[in-house]
GULUM-737860 format. One line per field, with one value per residue (C-alpha): residue number from 1; y, x, z. Coordinates in nm, 3 decimals, m for minus. Each point is the difference from the previous one (the first is absolute). Layout:
! GULUM-737860
seq: (NUM|...)
c2: (Y|...)
c1: (X|...)
c3: (Z|...)
This chain:
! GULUM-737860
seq: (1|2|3|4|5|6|7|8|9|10|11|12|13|14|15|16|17|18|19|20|21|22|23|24|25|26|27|28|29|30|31|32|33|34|35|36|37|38|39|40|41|42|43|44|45|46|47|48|49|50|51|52|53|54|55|56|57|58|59|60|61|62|63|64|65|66|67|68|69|70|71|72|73|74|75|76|77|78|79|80|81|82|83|84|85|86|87|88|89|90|91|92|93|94|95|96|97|98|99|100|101|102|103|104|105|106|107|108|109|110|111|112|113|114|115|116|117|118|119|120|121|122|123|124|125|126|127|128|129|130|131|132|133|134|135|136|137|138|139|140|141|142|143|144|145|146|147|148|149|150|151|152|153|154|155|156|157|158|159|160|161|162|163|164|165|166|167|168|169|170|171|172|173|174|175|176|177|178|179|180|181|182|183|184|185|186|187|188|189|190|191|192|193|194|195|196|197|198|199|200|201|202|203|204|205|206|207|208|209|210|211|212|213|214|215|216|217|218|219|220|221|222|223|224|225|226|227|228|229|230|231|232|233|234|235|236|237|238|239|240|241|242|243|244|245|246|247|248|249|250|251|252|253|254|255|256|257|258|259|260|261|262|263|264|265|266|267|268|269|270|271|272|273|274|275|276|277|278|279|280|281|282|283|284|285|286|287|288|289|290|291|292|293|294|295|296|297|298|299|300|301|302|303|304|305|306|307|308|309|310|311|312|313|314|315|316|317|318|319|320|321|322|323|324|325|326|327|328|329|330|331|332|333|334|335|336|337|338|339|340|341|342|343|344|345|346|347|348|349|350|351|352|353|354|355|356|357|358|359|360|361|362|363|364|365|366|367|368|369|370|371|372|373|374|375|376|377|378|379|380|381|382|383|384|385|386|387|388|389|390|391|392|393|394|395|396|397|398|399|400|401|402|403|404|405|406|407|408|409|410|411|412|413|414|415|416|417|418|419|420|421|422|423|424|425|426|427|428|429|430|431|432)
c2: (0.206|0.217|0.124|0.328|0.101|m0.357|m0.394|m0.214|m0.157|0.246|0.084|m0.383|0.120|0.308|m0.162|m0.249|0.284|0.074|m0.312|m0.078|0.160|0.014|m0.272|m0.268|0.020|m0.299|0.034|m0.397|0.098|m0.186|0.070|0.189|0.276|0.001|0.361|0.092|m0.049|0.176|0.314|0.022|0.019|0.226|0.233|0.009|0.163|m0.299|m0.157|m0.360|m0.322|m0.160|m0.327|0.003|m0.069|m0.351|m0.122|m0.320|m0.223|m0.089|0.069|m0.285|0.172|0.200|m0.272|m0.027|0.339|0.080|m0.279|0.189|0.312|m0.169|m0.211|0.307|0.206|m0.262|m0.041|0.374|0.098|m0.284|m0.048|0.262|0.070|0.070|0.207|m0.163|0.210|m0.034|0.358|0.038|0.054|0.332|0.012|0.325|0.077|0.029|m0.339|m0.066|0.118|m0.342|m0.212|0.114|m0.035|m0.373|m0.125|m0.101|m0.234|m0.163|m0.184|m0.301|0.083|0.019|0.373|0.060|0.277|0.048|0.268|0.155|m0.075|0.286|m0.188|m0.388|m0.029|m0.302|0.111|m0.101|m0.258|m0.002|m0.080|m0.090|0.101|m0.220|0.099|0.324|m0.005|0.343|0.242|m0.278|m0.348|m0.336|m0.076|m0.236|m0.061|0.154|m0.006|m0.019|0.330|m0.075|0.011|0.327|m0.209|m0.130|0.372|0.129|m0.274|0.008|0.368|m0.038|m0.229|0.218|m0.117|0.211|0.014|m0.167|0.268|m0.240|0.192|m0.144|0.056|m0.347|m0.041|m0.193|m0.308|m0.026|0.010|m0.247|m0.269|0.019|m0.008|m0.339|m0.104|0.052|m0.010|m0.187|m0.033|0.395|0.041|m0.262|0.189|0.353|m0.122|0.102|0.260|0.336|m0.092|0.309|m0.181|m0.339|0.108|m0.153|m0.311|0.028|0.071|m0.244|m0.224|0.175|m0.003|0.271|0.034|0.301|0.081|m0.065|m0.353|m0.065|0.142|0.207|m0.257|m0.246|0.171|0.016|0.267|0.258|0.365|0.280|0.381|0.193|0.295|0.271|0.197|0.058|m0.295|m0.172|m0.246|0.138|m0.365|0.130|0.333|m0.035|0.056|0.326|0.117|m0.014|0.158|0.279|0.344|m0.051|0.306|0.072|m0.321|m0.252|0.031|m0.012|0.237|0.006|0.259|0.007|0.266|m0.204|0.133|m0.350|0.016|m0.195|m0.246|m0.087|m0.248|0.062|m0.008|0.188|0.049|0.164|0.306|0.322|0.124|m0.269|0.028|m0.300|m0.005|m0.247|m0.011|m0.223|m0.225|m0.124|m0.164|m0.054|0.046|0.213|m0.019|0.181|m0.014|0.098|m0.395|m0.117|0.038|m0.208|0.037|m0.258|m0.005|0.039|m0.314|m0.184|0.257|m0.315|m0.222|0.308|m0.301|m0.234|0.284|0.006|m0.382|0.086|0.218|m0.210|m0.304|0.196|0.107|0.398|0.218|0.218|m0.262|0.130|0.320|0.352|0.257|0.164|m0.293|0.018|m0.105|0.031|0.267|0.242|m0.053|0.012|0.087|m0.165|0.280|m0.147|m0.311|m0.269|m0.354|0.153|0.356|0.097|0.374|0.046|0.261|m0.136|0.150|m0.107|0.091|0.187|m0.178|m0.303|m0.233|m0.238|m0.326|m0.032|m0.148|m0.085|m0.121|m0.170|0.124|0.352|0.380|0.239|0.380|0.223|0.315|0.193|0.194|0.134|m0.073|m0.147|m0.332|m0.192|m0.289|m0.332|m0.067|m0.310|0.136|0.362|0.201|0.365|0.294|0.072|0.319|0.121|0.000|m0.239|m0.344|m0.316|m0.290|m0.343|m0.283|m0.355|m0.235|0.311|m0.025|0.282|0.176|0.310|0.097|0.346|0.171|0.277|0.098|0.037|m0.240|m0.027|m0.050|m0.113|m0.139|m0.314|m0.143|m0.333|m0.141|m0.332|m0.330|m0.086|0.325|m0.243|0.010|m0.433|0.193|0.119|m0.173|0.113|m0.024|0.225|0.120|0.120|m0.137|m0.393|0.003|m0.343)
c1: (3.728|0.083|0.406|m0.138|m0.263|m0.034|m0.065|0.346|m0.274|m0.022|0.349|0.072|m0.188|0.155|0.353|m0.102|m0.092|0.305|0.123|m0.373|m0.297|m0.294|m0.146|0.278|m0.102|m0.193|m0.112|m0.054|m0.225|m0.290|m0.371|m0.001|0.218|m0.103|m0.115|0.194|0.257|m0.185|m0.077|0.375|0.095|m0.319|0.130|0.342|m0.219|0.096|m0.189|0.112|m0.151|m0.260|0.071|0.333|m0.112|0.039|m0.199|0.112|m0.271|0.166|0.363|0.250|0.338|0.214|0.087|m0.365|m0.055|0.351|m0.146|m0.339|0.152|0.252|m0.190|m0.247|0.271|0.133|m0.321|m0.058|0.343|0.207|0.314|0.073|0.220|m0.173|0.072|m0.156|m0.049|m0.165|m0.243|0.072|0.365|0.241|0.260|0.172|m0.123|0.338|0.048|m0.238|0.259|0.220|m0.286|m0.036|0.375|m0.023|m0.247|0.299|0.051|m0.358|0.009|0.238|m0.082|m0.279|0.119|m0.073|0.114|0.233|0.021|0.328|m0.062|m0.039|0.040|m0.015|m0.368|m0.196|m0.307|0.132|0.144|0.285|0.186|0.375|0.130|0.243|0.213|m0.084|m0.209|m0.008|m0.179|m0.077|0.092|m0.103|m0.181|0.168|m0.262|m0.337|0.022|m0.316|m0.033|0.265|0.106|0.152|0.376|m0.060|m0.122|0.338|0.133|m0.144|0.049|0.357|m0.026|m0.090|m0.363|m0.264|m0.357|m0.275|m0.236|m0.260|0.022|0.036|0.073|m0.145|0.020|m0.344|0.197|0.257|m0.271|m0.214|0.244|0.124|m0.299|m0.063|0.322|m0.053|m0.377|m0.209|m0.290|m0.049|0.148|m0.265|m0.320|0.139|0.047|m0.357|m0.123|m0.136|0.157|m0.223|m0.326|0.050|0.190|m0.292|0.052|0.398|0.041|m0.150|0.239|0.315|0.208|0.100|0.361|0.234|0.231|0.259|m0.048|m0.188|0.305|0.255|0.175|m0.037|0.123|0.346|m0.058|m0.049|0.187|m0.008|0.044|0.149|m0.237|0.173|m0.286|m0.280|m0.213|m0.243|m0.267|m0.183|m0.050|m0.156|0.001|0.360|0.084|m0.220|0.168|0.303|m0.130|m0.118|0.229|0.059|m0.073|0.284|m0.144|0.048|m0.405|m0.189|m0.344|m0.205|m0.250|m0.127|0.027|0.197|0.161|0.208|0.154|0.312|m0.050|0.182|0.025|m0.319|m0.253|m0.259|m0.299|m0.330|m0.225|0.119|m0.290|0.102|0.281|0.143|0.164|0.285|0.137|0.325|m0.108|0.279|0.082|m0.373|m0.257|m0.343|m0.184|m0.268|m0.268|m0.379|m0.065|0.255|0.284|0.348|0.171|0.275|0.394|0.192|0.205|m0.305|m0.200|0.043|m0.254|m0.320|m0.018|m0.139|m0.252|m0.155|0.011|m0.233|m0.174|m0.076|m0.095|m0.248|m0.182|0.069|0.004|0.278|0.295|m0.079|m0.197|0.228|m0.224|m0.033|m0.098|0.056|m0.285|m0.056|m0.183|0.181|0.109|m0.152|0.084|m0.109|m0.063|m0.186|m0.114|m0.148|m0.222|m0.308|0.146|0.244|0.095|0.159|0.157|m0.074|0.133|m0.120|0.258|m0.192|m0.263|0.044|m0.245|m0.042|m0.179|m0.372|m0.063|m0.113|m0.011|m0.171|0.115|0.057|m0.101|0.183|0.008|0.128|0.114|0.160|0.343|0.094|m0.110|m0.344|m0.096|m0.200|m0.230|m0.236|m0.203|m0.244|m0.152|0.057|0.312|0.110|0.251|0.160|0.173|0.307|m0.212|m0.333|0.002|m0.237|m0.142|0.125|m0.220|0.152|m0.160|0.014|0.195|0.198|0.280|0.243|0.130|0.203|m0.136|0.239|0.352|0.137|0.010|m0.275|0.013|m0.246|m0.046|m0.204|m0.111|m0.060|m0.262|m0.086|0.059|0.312|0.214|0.295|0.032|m0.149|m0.341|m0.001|m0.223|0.112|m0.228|0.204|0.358|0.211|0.315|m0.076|m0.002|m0.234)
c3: (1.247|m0.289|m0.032|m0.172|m0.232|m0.149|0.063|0.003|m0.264|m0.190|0.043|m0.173|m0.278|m0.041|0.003|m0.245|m0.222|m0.045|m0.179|m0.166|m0.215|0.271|m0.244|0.080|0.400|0.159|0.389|0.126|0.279|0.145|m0.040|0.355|m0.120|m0.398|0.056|0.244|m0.262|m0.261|0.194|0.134|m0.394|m0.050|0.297|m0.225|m0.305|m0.241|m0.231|0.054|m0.145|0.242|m0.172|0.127|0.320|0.080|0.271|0.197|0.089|0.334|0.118|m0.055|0.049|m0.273|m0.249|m0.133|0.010|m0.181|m0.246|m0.079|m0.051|m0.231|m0.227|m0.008|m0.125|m0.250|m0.192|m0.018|m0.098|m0.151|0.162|0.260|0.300|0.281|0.355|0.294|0.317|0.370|0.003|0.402|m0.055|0.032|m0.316|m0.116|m0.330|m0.146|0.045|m0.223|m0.291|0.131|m0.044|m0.371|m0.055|0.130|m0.280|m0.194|0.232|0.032|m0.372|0.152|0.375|0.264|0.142|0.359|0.161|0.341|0.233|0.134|0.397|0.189|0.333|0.082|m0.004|0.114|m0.163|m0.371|m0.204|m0.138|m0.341|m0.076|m0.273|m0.205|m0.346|m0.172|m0.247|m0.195|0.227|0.237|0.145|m0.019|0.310|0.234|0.281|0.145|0.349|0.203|0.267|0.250|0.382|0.098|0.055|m0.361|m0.187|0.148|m0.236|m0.287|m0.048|0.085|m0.248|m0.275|m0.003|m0.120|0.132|m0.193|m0.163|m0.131|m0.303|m0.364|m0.346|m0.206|m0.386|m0.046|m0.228|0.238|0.281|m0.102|m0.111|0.341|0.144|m0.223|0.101|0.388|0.048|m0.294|0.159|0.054|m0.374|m0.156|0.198|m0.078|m0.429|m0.116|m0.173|0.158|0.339|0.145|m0.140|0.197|0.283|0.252|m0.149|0.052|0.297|0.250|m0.140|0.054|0.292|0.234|m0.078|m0.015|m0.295|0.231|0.052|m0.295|m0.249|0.098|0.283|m0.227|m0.342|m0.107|m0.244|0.270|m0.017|0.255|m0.022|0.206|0.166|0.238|0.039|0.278|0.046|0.253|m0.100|0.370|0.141|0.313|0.235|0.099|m0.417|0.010|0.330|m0.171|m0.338|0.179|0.199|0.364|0.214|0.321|0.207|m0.328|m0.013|m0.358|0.052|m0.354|m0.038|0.335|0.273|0.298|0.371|0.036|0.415|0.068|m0.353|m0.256|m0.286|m0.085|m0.334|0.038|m0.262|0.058|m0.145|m0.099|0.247|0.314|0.284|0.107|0.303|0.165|0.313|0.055|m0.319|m0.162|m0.343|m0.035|m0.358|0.054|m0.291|m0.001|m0.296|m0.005|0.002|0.237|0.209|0.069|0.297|0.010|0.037|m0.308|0.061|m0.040|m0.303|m0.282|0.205|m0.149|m0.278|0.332|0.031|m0.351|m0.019|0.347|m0.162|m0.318|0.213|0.136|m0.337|0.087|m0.307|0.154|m0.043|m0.323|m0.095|0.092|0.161|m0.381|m0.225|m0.381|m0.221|m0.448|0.086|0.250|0.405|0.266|0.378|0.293|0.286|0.276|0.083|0.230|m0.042|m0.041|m0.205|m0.251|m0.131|m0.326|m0.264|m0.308|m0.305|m0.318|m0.342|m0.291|m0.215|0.225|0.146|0.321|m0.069|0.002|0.357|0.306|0.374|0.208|0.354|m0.017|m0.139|m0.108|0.018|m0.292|0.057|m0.324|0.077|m0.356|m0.325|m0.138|0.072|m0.213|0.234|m0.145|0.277|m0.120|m0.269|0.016|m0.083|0.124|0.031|0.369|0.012|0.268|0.348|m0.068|0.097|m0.068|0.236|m0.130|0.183|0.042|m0.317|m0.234|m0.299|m0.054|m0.203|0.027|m0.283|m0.110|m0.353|0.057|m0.124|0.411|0.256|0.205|0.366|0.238|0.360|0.066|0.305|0.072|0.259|0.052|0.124|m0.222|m0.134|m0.137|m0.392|m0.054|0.025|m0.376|m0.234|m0.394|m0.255|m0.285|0.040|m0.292|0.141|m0.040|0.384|0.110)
């Protein structure tokens, strides 16, 4: 879901602009979504460093992946103070001005940042806030996500909710880090962290900042943020991001006639009516690749589904219907086991790896622009409505000569249509 004309991605990385040089941002991502983040930034029309792009060789919680982007950072820049923050949250970008402000504080502190509750919420932590400290406090306690008795409490209390964002000076950073975790500190103190990152990682734990530092710091400060945020945890966060119509319902984009319902987030086409009929406090999410139907009391368990889905081996836990690539998108239309339709767009003077496969054919149609195809050992020009015949064991390449994008379809038949049936030979993006 999209909150206007942009990503709450590439919302992060606009924010961040405003308190950074687009050369000072890393994006810790892993290899599934490299170019998903690269063509989000693309999308944005800024030139940003593709080396600043760290890619996690497997996921092992935030305090590694705080660590790669930190060390990174050190060695490129000296002594810095960085801004660490989650790309699927909602933050006013005013706020962003009180996170500049706070640096002064981030030489003798780890800065975190806390939340002026809104309501006692049981879907966030929470942080109490001891002695001022300048523009901030000295943090007290992190509380874990509560009970709804006990988030009555704590904001009586004064406490504020846990953003999970962070301001670190690197030297401060890292002697904690030695201080509280040695073993990460000693694997992580090499040089070009980027360059032997697969042989760092299987040794680390999976362990959050939280645990791994900021509980167990006592040189922890918090600032105080009364603006609009959500870190959207799960359906229920987006319900409440979004306008309620007159029956408390949330309807994005689609067309809907909803009878005697209410509570209800509903997300489909533009092009789609979705109907209800005495539904109540219930999710319909409804993409091109699948659909959720579940109660909103129960919308954080989707994480149970992609674990499902993962277990499984299917690509869709995590490929998006349009899938980012070095070399353009492309959008999947249609498909079944033995077919697959897509719109493939290919960025100017760009080129798809020399390949091929073993189970399937494919069909190129040209939509606009001039495509340029290697087939074995011949090469040749398609213009806007001719097509080619790719046979299964033919190696092949698509490339774009021109100064537009050029856009195809291709269909797939065969026995296998998933994307494991590429052979490389040659591809200009280091890609096996």
């Amino acid at each position: 879901m999209k909150f206007g004309d942009t990503s709450l991605f590439q919302d992060t990385f606009l924010r961040c602009l405003k308190v950074s040089d687009i050369s000072e941002i890393f994006v810790v991502t892993n290899s599934a979504q490299k170019f998903f983040v690269i063509g989000q930034i693309q999308e944005l029309e800024f030139d940003h460093p593709v080396e600043n792009v760290l890619i996690e060789p497997e996921g092992k919680n935030t305090l590694p992946a705080i660590c790669f982007g930190m060390y990174t950072i050190a060695e490129k820049f000296g002594r810095s103070v960085v801004g660490i923050f989650s790309s699927d949250h909602i933050l006013d970008s005013d706020a962003m001005d009180t996170i500049r402000k706070a640096e002064v504080l981030a030489a003798d502190n780890l800065v975190t940042f806390g939340v002026v509750p809104t309501s006692p919420h049981t879907g966030y932590g929470y942080i109490s806030p001891a002695e001022p400290l300048g523009m901030g406090y000295m943090v007290s306690q992190f509380r874990e996500k509560p009970n709804s008795e006990d988030a009555r409490r704590y904001v009586e209390e004064g406490c504020f909710w846990n953003s999970g964002m962070f301001l670190f000076d690197t030297h401060l950073f890292f002697n904690e880090l030695q201080k509280h975790e040695p073993e990460i500190f000693v694997t992580f103190d090499v040089a070009d962290v980027p360059a032997h990152i697969n042989g760092i990682y299987p040794t680390l734990p999976s362990l959050s900042i939280d645990y791994g530092i900021m509980e167990r710091s006592d040189r922890v400060a918090v600032v105080r943020l009364d603006h609009r945020w959500s870190d959207l945890g799960n359906f229920n966060s987006i319900y409440d991001e979004f306008e309620k119509n007159s029956s408390g319902n949330v309807v994005h984009e689609c067309d809907s006639v909803l009878l005697d319902s209410t509570g209800n987030l509903v997300h489909s086409k533009p092009d789609k009516i979705v109907s209800l009929i005495d539904v109540n406090d219930m999710v319909v999410v409804d993409t091109p690749d699948a659909l959720l139907v579940c109660p909103r009391s129960s919308s954080q368990r989707v994480k149970e589904v992609v674990i499902s889905l993962n277990e499984k081996g299917d690509e869709r836990a995590l490929l998006h219907q349009t899938v980012y690539r070095p070399w353009g998108t492309y959008t999947i239309m249609e498909y079944s086991a033995r077919h697959k339709i897509k719109n493939i767009t290919v960025m100017p003077q760009r080129k798809l790896s020399l390949q091929l496969h073993h189970h399937r054919s494919e069909h190129w149609v040209v939509v606009k622009g001039m495509a340029c195809v290697q087939m074995a050992d011949d090469q040749f020009f398609l213009r806007q409505g001719e097509s080619t015949f790719i046979r299964a064991g033919i190696k092949h390449r698509l490339s774009n000569p021109g100064k537009l994008p050029l856009e195809i379809i291709e269909v797939q038949l065969g026995e296998s249509v998933d994307e494991a049936d590429i052979v490389r030979f040659d591809d200009e993006y280091g890609r096996e």
